[in-house]
C-alpha positions as CSV (number, residue, x, y, z in Angstrom):
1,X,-1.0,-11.5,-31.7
2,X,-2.6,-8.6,-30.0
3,X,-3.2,-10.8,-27.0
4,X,0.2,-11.7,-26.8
5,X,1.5,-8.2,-27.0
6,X,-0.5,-7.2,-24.1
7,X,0.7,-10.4,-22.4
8,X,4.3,-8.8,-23.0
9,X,3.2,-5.2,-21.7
10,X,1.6,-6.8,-18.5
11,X,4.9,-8.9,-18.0
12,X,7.4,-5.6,-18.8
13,X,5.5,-3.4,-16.4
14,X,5.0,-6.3,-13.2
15,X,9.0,-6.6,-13.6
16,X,9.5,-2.6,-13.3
17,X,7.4,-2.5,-10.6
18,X,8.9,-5.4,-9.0
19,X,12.3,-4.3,-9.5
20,X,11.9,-0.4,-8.3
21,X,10.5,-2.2,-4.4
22,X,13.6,-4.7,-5.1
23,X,15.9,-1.9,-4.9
24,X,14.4,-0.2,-2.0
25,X,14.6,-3.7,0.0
26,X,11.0,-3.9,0.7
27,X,10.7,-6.9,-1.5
28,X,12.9,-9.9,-0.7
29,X,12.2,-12.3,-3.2
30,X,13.0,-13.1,-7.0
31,X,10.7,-13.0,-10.4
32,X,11.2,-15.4,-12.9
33,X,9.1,-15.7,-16.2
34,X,7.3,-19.3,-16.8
35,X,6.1,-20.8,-19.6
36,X,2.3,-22.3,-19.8
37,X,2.2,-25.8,-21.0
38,X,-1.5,-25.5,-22.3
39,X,-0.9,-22.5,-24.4
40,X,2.2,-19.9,-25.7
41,X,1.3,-17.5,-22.9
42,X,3.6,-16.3,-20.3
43,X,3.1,-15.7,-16.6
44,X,5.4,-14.1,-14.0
45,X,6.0,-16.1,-10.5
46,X,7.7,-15.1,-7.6
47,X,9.7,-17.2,-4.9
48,X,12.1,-16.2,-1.7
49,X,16.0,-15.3,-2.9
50,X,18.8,-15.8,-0.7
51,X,21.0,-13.0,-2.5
52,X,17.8,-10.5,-1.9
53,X,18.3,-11.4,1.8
54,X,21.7,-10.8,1.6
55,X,21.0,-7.2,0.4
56,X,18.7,-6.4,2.5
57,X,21.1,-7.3,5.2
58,X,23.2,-4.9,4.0
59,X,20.8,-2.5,3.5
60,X,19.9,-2.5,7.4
61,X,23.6,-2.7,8.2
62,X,24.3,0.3,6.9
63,X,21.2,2.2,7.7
64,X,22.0,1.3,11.4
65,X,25.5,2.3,10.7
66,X,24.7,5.8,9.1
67,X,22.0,6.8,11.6
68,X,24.4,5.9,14.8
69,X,27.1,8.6,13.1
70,X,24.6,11.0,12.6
71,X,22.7,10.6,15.8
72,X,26.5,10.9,17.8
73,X,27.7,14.0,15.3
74,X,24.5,15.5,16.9
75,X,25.3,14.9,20.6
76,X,28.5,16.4,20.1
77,X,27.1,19.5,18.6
78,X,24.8,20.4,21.3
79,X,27.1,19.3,23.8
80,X,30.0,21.6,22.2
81,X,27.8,24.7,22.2
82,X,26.1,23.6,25.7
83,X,23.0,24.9,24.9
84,X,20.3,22.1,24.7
85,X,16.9,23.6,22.2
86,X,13.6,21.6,21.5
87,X,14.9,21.6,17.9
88,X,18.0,19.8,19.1
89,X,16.3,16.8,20.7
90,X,13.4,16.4,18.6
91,X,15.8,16.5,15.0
92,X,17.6,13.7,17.1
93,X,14.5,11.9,18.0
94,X,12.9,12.3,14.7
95,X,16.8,10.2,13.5
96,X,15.6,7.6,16.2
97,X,12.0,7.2,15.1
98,X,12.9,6.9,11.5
99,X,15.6,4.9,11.6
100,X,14.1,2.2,14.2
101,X,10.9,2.3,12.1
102,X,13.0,1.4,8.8
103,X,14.7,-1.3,10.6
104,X,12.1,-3.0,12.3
105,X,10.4,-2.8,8.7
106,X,13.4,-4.6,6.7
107,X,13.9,-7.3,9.7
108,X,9.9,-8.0,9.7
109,X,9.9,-8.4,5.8
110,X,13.1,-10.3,5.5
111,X,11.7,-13.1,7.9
112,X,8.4,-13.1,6.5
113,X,9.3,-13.2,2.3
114,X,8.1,-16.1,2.2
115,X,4.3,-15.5,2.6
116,X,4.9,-12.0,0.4
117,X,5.6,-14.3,-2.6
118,X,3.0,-17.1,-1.6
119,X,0.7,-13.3,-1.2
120,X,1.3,-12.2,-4.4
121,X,1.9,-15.8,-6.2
122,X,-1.9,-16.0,-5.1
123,X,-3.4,-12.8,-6.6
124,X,-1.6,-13.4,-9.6
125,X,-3.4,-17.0,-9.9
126,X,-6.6,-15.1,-8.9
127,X,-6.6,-12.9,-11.6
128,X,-5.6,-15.6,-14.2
129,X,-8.7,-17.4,-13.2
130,X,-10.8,-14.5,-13.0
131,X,-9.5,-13.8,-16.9
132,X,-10.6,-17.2,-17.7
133,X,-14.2,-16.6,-17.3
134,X,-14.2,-14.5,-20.7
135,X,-15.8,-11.0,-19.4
136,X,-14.0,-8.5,-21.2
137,X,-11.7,-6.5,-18.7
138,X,-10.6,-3.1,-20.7
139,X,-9.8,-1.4,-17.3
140,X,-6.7,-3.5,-16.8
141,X,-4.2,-1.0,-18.6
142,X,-6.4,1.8,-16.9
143,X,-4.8,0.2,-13.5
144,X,-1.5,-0.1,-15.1
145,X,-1.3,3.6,-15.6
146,X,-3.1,4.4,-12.0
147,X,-0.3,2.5,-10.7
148,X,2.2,3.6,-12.8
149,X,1.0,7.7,-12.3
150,X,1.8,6.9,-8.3
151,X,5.0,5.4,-8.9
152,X,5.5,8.7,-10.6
153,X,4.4,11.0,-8.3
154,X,6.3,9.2,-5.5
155,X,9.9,9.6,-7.3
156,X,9.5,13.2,-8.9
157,X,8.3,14.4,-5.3
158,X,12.0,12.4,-3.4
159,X,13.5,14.7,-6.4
160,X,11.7,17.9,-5.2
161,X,13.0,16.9,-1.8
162,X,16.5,16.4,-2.2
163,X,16.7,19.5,-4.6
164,X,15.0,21.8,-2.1
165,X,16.7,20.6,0.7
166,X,20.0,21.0,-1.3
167,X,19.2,24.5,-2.1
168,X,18.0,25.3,1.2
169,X,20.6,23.6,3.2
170,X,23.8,22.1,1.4
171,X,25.8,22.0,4.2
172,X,24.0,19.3,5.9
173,X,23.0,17.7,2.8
174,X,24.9,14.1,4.2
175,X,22.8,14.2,6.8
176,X,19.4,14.7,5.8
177,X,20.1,12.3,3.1
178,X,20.9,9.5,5.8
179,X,17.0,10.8,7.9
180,X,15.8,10.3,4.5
181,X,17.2,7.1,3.2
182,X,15.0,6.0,6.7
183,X,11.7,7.8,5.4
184,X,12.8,5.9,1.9
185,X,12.0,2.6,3.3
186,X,8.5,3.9,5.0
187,X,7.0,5.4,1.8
188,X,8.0,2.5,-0.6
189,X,6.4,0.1,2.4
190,X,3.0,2.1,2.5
191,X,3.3,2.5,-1.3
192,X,3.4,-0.9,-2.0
193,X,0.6,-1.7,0.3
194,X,-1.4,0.4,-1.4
195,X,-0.6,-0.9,-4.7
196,X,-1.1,-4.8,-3.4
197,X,-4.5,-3.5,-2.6
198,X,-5.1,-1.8,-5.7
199,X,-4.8,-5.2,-7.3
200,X,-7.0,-6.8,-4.5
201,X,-9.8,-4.6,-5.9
202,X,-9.1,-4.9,-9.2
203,X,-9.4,-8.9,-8.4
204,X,-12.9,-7.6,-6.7
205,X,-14.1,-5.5,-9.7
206,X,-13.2,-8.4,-11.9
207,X,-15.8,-10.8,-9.8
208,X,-18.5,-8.8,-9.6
209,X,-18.7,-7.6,-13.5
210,X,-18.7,-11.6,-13.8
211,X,-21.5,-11.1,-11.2
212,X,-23.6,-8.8,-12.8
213,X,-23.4,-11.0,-16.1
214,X,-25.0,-13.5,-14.2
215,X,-27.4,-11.7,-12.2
216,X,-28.4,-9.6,-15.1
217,X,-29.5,-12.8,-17.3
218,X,-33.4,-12.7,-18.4
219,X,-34.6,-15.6,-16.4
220,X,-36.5,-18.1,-18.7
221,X,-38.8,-20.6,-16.6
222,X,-38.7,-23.2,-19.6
223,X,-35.3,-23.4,-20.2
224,X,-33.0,-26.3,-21.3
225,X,-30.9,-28.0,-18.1
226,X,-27.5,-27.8,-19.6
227,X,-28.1,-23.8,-19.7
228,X,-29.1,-24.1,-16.8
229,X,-26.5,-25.9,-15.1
230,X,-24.0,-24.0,-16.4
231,X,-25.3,-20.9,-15.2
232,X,-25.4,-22.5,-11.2
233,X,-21.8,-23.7,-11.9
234,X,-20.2,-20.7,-12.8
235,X,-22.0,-19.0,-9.6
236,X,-20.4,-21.4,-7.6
237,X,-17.3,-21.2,-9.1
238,X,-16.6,-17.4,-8.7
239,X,-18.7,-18.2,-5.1
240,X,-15.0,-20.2,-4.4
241,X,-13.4,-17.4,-5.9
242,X,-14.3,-14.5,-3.5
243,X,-13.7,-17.3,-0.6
244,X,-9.9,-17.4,-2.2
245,X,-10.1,-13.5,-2.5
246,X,-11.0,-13.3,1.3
247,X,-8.5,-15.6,2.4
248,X,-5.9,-13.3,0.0
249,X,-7.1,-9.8,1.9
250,X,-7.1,-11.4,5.6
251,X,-3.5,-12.6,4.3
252,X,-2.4,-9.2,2.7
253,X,-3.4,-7.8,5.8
254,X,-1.9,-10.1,8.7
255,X,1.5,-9.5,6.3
256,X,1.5,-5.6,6.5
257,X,0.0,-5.5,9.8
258,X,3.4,-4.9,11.6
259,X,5.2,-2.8,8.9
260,X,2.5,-0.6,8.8
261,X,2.3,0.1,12.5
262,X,5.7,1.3,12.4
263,X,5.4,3.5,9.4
264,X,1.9,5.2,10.7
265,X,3.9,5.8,13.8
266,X,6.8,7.2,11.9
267,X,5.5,9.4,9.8
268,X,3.2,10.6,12.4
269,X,6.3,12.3,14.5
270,X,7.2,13.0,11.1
271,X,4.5,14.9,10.4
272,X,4.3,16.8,13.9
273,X,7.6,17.3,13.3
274,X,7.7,19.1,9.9
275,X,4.2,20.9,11.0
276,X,5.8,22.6,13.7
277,X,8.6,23.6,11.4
278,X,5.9,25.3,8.8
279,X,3.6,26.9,11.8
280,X,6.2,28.5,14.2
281,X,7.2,31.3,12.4
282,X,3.2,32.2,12.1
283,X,2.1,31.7,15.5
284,X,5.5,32.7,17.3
285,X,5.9,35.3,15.0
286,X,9.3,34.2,14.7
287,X,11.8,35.1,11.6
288,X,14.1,32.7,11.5
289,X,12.6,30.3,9.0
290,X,13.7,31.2,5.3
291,X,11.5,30.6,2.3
292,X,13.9,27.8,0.8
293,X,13.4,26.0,4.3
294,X,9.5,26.6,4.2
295,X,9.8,25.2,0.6
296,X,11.8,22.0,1.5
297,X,9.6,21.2,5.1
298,X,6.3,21.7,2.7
299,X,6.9,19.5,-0.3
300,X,8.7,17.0,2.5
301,X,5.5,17.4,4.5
302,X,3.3,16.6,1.4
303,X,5.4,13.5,0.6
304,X,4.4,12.0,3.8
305,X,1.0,12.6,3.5
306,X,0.9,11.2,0.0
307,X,1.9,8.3,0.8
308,X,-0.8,7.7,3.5
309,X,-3.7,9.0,1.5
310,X,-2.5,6.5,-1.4
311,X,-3.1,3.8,1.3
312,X,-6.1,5.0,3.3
313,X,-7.7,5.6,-0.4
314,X,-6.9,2.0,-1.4
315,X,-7.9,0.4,2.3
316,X,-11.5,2.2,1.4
317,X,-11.9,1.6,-2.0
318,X,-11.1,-2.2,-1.8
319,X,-13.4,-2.7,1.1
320,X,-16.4,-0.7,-0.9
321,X,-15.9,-3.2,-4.1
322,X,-15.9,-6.1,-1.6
323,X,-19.4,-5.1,-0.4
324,X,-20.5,-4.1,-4.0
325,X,-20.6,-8.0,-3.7
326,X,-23.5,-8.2,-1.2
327,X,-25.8,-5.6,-3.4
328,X,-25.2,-7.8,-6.9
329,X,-25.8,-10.9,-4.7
330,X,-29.4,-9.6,-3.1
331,X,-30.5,-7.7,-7.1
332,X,-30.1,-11.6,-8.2
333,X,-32.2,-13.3,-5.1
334,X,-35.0,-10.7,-6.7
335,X,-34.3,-11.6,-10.1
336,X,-34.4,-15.2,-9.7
337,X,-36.7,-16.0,-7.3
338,X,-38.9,-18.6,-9.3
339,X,-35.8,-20.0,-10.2
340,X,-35.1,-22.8,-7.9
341,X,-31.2,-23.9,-8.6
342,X,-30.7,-20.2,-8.6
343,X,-32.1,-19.1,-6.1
344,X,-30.7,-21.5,-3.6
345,X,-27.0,-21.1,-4.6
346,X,-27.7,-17.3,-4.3
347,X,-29.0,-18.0,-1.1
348,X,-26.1,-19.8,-0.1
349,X,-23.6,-16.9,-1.3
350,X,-25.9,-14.3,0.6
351,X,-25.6,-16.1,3.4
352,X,-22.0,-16.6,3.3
353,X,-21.2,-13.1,2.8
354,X,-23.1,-12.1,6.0
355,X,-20.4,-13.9,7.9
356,X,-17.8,-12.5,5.8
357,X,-15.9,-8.9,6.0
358,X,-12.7,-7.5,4.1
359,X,-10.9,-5.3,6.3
360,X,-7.1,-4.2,6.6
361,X,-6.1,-3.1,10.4
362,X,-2.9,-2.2,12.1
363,X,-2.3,-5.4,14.7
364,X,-5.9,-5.2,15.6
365,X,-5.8,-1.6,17.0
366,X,-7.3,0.6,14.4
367,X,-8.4,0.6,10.5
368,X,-6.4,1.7,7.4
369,X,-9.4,3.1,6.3
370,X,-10.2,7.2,5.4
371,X,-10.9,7.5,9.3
372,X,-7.2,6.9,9.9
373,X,-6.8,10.4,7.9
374,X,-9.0,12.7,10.3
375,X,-7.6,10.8,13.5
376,X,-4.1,11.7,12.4
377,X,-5.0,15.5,11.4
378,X,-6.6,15.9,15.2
379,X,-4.3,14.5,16.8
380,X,-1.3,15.9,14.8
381,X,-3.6,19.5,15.4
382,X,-3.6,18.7,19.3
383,X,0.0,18.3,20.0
384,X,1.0,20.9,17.6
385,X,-1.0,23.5,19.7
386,X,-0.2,21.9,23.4
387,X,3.8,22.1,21.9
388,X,3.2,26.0,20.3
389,X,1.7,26.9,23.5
390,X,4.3,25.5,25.8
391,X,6.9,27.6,23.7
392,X,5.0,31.2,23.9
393,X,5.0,30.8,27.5
């Protein structure tokens, strides 16, 4: 009964999450709830919707729509007062940054929903099979509410956005709200990357705990072969298992490659953007920045970067539980060298995770790892004083 209940709980809370991405058109695809023939359990499975195509259709339509009335209501602006500022053309390129980036991100997911519910359809199954193995796994609501804290955070923060910017500028409320209905898409994208890799590591952390039950076994040299045997075939069970978990991550990471490009690049003008907005007034000494404006450009500002430390975080700690792998793998050679069936499958998995290496990159050009962090802040840090200095003279 309790089993079941927490079956239920798991269920509720993948359908919440599921359905809050749904909205924000970042996830194309339908849930439906399946029985198990073998026992009374219940398991969620996803597969590609027409009628969540449609929306997102929609969605982009009237993104494009919105951000093409903005973009010309700004035109006509500067044009009426004939005085052309930096803030004029950068608020108008930030517009055309953000709303190309959501875009390109709807159009890339809608054609590729197919492999996002074969990607998630296959952790699932991974972490139904890694329950099967019987180690106790009492960190799985711990995850829930990690997940469900960031969620959270994410949503409170938009609030804090909208009610500062209302505050601070109501007037142009409408169009803010279309520049951030762009940003909208971004964060939920990198959110949800993050979260598909928080349940990549929990898949990871799940492995090697099954690992370490292994590898941690008192070796007996006279010992019964059907205890034996049974030891070398789970190892190469959850050996096929991390093969499967590989092939998930190089998968998870092909699939975001794209989207995530444009979201580092957009919240990276972004960023520049709402920097130069919080540093003028210090360095050019210049007044015309109110509190409520500083208060809206900061908490927007923190929202960005949020969203990317969520996913640098998860890139790093995903990749460090993948190569835990390698250190329970070599304890075990040690443990059981006199054991010869042991010793030769562990062998074998050493030698297959030389060859073998979880990472998550941007189209090849650069890591989603903490280093992404420090090469934003520099660069960020560089144009902010080339721009700064360019004004004072």
């Amino acid at each position: 009964m309790i089993l079941r209940k927490s079956t239920e709980d798991i269920i509720f809370f993948t359908t919440c999450l599921f359905y809050y991405f749904k909205v924000l058109g970042i996830a194309p695809i339908s849930l439906y709830i399946k029985s198990t023939k073998k026992s009374a359990s219940q398991c969620v499975v996803f597969t590609r919707s027409n009628r969540a195509l449609v929306y997102d259709v929609v969605l982009i339509l009237n993104l494009v729509t919105a951000n093409i009335y903005k973009i010309l209501y700004l035109c006509l602006r500067v044009s009426s007062t004939k005085i052309i500022t930096i803030e004029a053309v950068t608020n108008c390129l930030e517009d055309f940054v953000t709303c190309l980036s959501a875009v390109f991100i709807l159009i890339i997911i809608c054609f590729s929903r197919e492999k996002l519910s074969a990607m998630v359809n296959a952790i699932s199954g991974l972490t139904e099979c890694l329950d099967g193995f019987g180690v106790e796994n009492p960190k799985k609501h711990k995850l829930q509410l990690e997940i469900g804290m960031i969620i959270l955070v994410n949503i409170t923060t938009w609030i804090l956005v909208f009610v500062t910017t209302a505050v601070a500028e109501f007037s142009y409320l409408l169009y803010d709200t279309i520049m951030y209905s762009n940003v909208i898409v971004v964060n939920a994208l990198l959110i949800q990357y993050g979260v598909v890799l928080k349940l990549l590591r929990h898949n990871f952390k799940m492995l090697n705990e099954n690992l370490l039950v292994i590898s941690q076994e008192v070796p007996i040299k006279i010992q019964s072969p059907v205890e034996s045997n049974r030891r070398v075939e789970r190892l190469s069970q959850l050996r096929k298992l991390h093969a499967s978990m590989c092939k998930v991550s190089r998968d998870v990471s092909n699939y975001y490659s794209y989207p995530a490009l444009a979201c580092v690049v957009c919240v990276f003008y972004t960023l520049i953007y709402t920097c130069y907005y919080l540093t003028r007034p210090i360095v050019l000494y210049d007044q015309n920045l109110r509190g409520d404006m500083f208060v809206m450009s900061l908490v927007y500002g923190l929202l960005l970067v949020f969203s990317v430390v969520i996913l640098t975080k998860s890139v790093t700690a995903t990749i460090d539980e993948s190569d835990r792998t390698k250190e329970i793998i070599n304890a075990g050679l040690l443990r059981f060298e006199d054991d010869e069936k042991m010793s030769k499958k562990l062998n074998q998995f050493s030698s297959y995770l030389l060859h073998t290496d979880v990472k998550f990159k941007v189209s090849k050009l650069f890591s989603l790892d903490d280093s992404l962090l420090t090469s934003m802040a520099s660069s960020i840090a560089t144009y902010l004083v080339i721009v700064l200095q360019f004004l004072q003279k």
